[in-house]
VEXGU-195307 format. One record per residue (C-alpha): residue in three letters; chain; y, x, z. Coordinates in steps of 0.5 Angstrom, whole numbers, plus 500, padded with zeros to 3 digits. Example, Ala and Ser with C-alpha at 12.3 -4.5 7.8 and 13.67 -1.06 7.14 Angstrom:
<atoms>
{'Ala','A',{491,525,516}} {'Ser','A',{498,527,514}} 
</atoms>
This chain:
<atoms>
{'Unk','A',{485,222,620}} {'Unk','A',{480,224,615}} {'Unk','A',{477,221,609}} {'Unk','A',{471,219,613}} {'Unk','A',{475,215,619}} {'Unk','A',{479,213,613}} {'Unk','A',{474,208,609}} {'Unk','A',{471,206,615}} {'Unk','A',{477,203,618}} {'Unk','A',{481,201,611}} {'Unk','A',{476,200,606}} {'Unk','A',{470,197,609}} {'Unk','A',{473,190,610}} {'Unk','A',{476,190,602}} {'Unk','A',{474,183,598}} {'Unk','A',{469,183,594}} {'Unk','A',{473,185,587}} {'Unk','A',{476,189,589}} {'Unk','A',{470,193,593}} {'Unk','A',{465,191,585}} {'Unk','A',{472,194,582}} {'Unk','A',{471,201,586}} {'Unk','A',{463,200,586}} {'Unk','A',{465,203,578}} {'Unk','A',{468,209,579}} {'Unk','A',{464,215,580}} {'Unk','A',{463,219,586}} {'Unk','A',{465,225,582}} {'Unk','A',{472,223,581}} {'Unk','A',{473,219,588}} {'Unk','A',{479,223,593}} {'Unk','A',{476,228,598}} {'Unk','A',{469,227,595}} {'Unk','A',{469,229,588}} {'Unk','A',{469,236,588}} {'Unk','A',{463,237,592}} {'Unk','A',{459,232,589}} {'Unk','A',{461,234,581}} {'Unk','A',{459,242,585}} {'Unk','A',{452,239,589}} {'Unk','A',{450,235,583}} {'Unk','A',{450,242,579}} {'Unk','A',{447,244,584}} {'Unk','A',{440,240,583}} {'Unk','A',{440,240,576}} {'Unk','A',{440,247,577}} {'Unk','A',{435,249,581}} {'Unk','A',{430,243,578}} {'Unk','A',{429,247,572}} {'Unk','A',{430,254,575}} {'Unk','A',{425,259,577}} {'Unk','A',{423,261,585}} {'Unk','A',{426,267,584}} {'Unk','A',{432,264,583}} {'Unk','A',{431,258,588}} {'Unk','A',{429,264,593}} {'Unk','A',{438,267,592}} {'Unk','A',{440,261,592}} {'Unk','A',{438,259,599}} {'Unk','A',{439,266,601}} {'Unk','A',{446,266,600}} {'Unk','A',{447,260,603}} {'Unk','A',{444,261,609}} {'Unk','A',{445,268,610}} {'Unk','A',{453,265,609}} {'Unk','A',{452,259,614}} {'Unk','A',{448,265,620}} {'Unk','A',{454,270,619}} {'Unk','A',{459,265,621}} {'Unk','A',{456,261,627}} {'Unk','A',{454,270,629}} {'Unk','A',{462,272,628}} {'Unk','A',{464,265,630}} {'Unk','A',{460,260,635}} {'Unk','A',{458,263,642}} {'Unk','A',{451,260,643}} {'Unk','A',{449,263,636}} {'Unk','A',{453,270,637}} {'Unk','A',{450,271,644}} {'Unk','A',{443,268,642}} {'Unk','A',{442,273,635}} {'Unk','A',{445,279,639}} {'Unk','A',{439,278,646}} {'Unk','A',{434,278,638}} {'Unk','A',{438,284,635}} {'Unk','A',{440,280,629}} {'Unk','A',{446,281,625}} {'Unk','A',{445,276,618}} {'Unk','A',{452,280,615}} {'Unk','A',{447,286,614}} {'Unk','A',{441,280,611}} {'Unk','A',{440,283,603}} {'Unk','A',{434,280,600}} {'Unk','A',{430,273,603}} {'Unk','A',{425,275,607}} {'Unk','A',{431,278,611}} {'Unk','A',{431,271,614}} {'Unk','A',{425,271,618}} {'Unk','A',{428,276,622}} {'Unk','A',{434,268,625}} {'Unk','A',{430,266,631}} {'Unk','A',{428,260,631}} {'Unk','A',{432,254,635}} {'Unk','A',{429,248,639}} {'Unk','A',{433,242,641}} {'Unk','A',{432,244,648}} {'Unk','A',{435,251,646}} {'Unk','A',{442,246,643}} {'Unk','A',{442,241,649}} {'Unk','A',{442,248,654}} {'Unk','A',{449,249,653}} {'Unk','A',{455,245,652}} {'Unk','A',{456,243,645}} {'Unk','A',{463,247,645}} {'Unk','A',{459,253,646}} {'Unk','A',{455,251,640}} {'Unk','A',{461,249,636}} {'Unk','A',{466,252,631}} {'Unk','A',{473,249,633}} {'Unk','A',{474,246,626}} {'Unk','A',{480,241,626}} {'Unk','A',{477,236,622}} {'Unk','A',{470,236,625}} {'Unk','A',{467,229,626}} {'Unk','A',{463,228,633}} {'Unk','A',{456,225,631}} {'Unk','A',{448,224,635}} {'Unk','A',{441,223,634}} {'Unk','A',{436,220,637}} {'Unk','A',{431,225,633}} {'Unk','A',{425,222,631}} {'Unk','A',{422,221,638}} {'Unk','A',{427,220,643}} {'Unk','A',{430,227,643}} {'Unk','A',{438,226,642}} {'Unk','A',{442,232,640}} {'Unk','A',{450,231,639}} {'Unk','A',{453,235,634}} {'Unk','A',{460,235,629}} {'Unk','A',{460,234,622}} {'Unk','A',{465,236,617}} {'Unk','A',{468,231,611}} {'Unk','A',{466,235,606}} {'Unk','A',{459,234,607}} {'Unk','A',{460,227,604}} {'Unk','A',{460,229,597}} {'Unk','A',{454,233,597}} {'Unk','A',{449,227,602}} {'Unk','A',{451,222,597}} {'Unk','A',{450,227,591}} {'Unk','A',{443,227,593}} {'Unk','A',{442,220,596}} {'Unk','A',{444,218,589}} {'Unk','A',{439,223,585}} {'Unk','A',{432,220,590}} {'Unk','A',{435,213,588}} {'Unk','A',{436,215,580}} {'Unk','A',{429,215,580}} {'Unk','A',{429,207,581}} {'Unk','A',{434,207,576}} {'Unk','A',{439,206,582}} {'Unk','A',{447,208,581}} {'Unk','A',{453,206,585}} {'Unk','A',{456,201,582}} {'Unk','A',{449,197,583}} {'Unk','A',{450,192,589}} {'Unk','A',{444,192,595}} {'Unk','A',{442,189,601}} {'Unk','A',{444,193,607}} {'Unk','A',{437,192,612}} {'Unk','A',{439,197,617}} {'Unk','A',{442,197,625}} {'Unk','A',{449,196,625}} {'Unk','A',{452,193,631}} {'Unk','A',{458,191,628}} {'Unk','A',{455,185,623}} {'Unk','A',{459,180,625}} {'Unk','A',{455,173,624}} {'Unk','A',{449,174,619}} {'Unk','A',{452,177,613}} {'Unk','A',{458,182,611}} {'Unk','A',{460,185,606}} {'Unk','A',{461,192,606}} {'Unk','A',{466,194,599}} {'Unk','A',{466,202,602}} {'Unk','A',{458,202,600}} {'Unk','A',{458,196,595}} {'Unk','A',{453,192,599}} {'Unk','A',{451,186,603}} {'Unk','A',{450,188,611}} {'Unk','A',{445,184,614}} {'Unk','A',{445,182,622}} {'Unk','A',{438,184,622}} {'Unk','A',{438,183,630}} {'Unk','A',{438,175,629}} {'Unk','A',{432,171,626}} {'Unk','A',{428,172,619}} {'Unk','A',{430,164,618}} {'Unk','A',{437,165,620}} {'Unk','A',{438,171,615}} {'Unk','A',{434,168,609}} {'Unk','A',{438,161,608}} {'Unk','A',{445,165,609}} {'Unk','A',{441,172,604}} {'Unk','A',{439,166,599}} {'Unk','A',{446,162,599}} {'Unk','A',{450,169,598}} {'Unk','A',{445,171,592}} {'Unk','A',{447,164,587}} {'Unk','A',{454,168,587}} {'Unk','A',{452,175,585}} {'Unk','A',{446,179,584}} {'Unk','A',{443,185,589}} {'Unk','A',{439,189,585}} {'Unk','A',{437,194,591}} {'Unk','A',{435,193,598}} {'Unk','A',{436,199,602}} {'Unk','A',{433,198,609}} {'Unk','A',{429,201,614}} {'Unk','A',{421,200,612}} {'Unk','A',{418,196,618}} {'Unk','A',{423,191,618}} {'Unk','A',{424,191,610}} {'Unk','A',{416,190,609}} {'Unk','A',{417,184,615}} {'Unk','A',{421,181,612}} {'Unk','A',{418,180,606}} {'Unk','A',{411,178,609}} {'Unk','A',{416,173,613}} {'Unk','A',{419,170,607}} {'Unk','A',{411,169,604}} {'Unk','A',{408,167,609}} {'Unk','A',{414,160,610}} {'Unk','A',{414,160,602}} {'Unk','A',{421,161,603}} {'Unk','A',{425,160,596}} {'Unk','A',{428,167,597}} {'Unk','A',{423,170,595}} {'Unk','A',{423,168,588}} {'Unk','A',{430,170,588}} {'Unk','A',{429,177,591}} {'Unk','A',{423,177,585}} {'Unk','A',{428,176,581}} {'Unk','A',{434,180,582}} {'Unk','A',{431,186,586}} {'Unk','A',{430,192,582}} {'Unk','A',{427,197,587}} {'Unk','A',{427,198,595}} {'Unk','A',{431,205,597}} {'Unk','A',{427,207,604}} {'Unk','A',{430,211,609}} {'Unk','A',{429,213,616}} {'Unk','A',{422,211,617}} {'Unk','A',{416,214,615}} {'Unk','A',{414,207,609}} {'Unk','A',{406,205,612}} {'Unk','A',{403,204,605}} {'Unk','A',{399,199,605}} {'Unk','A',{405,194,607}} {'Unk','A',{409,198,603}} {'Unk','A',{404,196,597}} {'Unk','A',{404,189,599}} {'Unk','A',{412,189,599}} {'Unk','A',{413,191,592}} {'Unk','A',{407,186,590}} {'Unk','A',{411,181,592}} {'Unk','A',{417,184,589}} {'Unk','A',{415,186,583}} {'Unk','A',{420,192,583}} {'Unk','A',{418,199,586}} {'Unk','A',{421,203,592}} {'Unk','A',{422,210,593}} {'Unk','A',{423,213,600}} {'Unk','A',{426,221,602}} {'Unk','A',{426,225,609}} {'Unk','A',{432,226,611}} {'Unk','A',{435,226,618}} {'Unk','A',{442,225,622}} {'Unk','A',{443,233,623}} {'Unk','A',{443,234,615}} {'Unk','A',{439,240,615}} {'Unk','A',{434,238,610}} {'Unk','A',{431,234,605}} {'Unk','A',{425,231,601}} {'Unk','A',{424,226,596}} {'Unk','A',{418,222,592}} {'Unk','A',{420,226,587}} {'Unk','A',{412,226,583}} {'Unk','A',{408,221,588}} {'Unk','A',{408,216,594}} {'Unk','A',{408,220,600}} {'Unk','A',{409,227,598}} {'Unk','A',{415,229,599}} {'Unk','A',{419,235,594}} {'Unk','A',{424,239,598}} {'Unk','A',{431,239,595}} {'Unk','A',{433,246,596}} {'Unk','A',{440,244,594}} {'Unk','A',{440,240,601}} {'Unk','A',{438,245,606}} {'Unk','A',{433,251,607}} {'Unk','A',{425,248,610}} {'Unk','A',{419,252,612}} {'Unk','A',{413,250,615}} {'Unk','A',{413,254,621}} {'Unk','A',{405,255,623}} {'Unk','A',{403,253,630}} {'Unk','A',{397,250,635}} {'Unk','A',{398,242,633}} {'Unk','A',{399,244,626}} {'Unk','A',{405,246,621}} {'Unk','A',{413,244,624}} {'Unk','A',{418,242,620}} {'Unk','A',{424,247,620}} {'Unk','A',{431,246,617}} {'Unk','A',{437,250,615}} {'Unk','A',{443,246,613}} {'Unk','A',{448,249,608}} {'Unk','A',{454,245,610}} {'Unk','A',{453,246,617}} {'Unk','A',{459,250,620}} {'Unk','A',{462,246,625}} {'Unk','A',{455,246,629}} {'Unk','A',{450,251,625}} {'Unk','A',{443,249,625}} {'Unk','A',{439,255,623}} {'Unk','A',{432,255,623}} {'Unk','A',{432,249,627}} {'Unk','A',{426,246,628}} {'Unk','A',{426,238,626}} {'Unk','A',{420,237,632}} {'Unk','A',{417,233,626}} {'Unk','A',{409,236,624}} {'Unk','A',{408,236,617}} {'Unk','A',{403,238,612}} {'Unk','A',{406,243,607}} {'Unk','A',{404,246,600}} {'Unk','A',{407,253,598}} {'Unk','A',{408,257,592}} {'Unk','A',{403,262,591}} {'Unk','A',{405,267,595}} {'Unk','A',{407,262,600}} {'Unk','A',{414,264,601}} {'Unk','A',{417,257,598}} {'Unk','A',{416,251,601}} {'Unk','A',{415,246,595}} {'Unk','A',{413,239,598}} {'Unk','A',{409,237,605}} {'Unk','A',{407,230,608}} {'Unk','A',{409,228,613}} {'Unk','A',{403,228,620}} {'Unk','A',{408,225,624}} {'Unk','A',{415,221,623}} {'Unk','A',{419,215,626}} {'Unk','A',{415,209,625}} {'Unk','A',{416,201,626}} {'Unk','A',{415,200,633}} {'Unk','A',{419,194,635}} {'Unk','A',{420,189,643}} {'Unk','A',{422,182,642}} {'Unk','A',{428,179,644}} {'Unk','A',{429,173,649}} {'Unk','A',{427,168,642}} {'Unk','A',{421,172,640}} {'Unk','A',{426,175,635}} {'Unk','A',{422,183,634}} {'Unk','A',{428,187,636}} {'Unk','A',{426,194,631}} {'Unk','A',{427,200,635}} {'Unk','A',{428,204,629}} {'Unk','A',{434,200,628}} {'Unk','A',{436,199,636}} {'Unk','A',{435,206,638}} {'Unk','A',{436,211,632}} {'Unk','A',{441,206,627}} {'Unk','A',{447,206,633}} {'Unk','A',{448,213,635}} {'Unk','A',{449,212,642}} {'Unk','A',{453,215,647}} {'Unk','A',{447,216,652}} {'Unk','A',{445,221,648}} {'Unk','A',{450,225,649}} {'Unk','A',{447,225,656}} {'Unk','A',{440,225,655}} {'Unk','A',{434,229,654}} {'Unk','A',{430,224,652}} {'Unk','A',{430,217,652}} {'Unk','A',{424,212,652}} {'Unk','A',{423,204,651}} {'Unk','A',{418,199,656}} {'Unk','A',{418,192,655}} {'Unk','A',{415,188,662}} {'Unk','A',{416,181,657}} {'Unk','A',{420,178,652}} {'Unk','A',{427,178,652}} {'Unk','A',{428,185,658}} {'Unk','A',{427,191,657}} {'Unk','A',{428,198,660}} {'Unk','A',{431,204,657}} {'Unk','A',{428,211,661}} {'Unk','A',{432,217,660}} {'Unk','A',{431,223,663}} {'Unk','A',{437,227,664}} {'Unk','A',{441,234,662}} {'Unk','A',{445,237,667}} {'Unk','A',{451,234,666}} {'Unk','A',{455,229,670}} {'Unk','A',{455,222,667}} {'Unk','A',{461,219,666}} {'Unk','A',{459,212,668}} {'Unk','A',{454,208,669}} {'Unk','A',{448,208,663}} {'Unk','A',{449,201,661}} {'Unk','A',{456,203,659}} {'Unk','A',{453,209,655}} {'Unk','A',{448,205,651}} {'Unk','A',{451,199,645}} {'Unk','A',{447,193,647}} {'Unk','A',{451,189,643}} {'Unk','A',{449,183,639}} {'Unk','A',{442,184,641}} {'Unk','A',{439,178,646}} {'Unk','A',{435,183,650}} {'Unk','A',{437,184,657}} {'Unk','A',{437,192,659}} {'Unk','A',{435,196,665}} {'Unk','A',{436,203,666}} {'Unk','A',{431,208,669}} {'Unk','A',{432,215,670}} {'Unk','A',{426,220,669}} {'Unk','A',{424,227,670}} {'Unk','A',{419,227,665}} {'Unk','A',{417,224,659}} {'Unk','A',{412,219,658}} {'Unk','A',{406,222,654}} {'Unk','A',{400,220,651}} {'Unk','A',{392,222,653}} {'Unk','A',{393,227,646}} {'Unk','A',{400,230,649}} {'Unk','A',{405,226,644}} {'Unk','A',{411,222,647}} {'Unk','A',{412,215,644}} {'Unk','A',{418,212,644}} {'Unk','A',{416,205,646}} {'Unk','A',{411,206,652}} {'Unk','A',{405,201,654}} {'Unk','A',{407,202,662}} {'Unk','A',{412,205,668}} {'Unk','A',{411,212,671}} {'Unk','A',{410,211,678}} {'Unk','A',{417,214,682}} {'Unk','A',{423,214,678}} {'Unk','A',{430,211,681}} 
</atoms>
């Protein structure tokens, strides 16, 4: 079993001391984390301070060495890189890197997962749903959670947050049993976010008289409701978040700013938000202001790839040997600054990103899809192309999936986690998506294609 299955079947249900006490102990000293950490934690401090000269060997050496692994040992990539007369063993500087062809997630989903894998017996399968409803399925190694955390806690830091820190927990997780549960792996408060403002506040208000949260770490459009909801009733919460909450951690959405202002007025505490996806190639952080996002070169190698619609994001992870993803493009749009000779991604913002669209539940309750589609990692995904959300009325709605050329195993509801939501779904295949007047394909559609089975 590895360390990641580990805590998530015996450390999460701990009681709160206990998980309070483990909260205590740093990251670089826990099993199977620490020396990553410590490793990846030099890593940052390093190249905060170094030169562009230095950053450039540094990336080189990392994506040279993650290229002639996936070239001598994953199928897809040794018969890719041949058919482009690539062989990364002989890179010696760079700019030789230009020469990887770059990969799509249609190129992924062409070929069996296996073929783009390397066979690692401690690999951990995972998916995403991409920003805009376009899975991918892939594994991941354990020892790529010390270097994630290592720097998620250094965006945080910039909050003044540290592990030992107590948040509240605004995600979508299905597994929330009741309205809140305390998590003692990651030391913080879930909240079942597919029950009503109401409901979460009153059980939120009475757990915060006996202890203090000091972060909320949630997704933006559900945070940013919640807390204009909590306004709007003059509900007694609010005073107390004001009062405990020292700054809001966003992640997985791109933070609406207006909203995201109000939020922080009524809080009285700062946010900071970072770039990060499922497939843990790439990351950037509000290191300097809101909405520019500072590439963490120690995380994954970006560049900004020029094209018709404007520049697309493009990510190599470091740690991704059980399923490379080099020269990957992200399908986000991005707006980026270089260095002066423009061979250095520095910073971007972003033209495109998930945003805080949301159905309704039987109740009325808003459902948000951020937390139903892309919080739940589900098994339809492996299966699909892409996937979009129509909703004829409150409380049904209709999940259209395009398939891949492979057979389903069974019916698509028993694919797609549905639980603890009140919503009644149907399944609708396609064979295209469903695009706007400009070309862009939403992940919540205003109306049905004709046809379709």
């Amino acid at each position: 079993m590895s360390f990641v299955s580990f805590t998530k079947k015996h450390l999460t249900k701990l009681p709160f001391p206990v998980g309070a006490a483990l909260a205590k102990v740093p990251y670089s000293y826990r099993p199977a984390v620490g020396a990553v950490y410590r490793k990846t934690a030099r890593d940052i401090e390093f190249l905060e301070h170094a030169s562009e000269e230095v950053i450039r060997n540094f990336i080189f050496k990392r994506v040279r060495a993650v290229a002639d692994h996936a070239y001598r040992n994953v199928p897809f990539y040794k018969q890719f890189y041949k058919a482009h007369n690539v062989n990364p063993a002989r890179f010696q500087k760079f700019d030789d890197l230009q020469e990887l062809p770059i990969i799509t997630k249609s190129d992924l989903q062409s070929v069996e997962l296996e073929e783009r894998s390397f066979a690692s017996s401690s690999r951990i399968l995972a998916n995403t749903g991409g920003s805009s409803g376009i899975p991918l399925e892939f594994y991941v190694e354990p020892s790529f959670v010390g270097h994630e955390w290592a720097h998620v806690h250094r965006v945080w830091s910039k909050v003044g947050y540290k592990p030992s820190c107590l948040k509240i927990a605004i995600g979508g997780r299905a597994d929330v049993s009741g309205v809140l549960n305390y998590d003692a792996a990651r030391h913080h408060i879930s909240v079942n976010i597919y029950l009503d403002w109401g409901t979460i506040a009153d059980a939120l208000l009475v757990e915060l008289k006996k202890r203090t949260a000091r972060y909320i770490h949630a997704y933006p459009s559900a945070t940013f409701d919640f807390v204009s909801w909590l306004e709007d009733q003059n509900h007694p919460l609010l005073n107390t978040l004001r009062n405990q909450v020292d700054g809001l951690l966003l992640v997985s959405e791109y933070p609406s700013p207006i909203p995201r202002q109000h939020a922080e007025s009524l809080l009285q505490c700062r946010s900071v938000a970072f770039y990060g996806h499922t497939e843990r190639s790439v990351m950037a952080y509000e290191r300097r202001s809101a909405d520019c996002y500072d590439v963490l070169h120690s995380y994954g190698y970006a560049e900004a790839l020029p094209s018709p619609d404007g520049h697309r994001l493009l990510a190599t992870g470091y740690y991704g040997f059980a399923s490379p993803l080099i020269r990957y493009d992200t399908g986000d749009f991005i707006m980026p600054q270089h260095s002066a000779d423009r061979r250095l991604l520095h910073s971007f913002e972003i033209s495109n990103g998930r945003s805080g669209e949301f159905i309704l539940d039987r109740e009325n309750n808003k459902v948000f899809l951020t937390a139903l589609i892309f919080g739940r990692h589900h098994e339809l995904f492996n299966y699909s192309a892409q996937l979009q959300v129509f909703q004829p009325e409150p409380g049904k709605a209709v999940i259209l999936w395009k398939p891949r050329d492979v057979k389903l195993p069974c019916d698509p509801a028993d694919l797609f986690d549905a639980s603890n939501v009140k919503v009644r779904f149907d399944f609708r295949v396609v064979q295209d998506a469903v695009k706007t007047m400009t070309g862009k394909t939403p992940l919540l559609i205003k109306q049905l294609p004709p046809g379709g089975e």
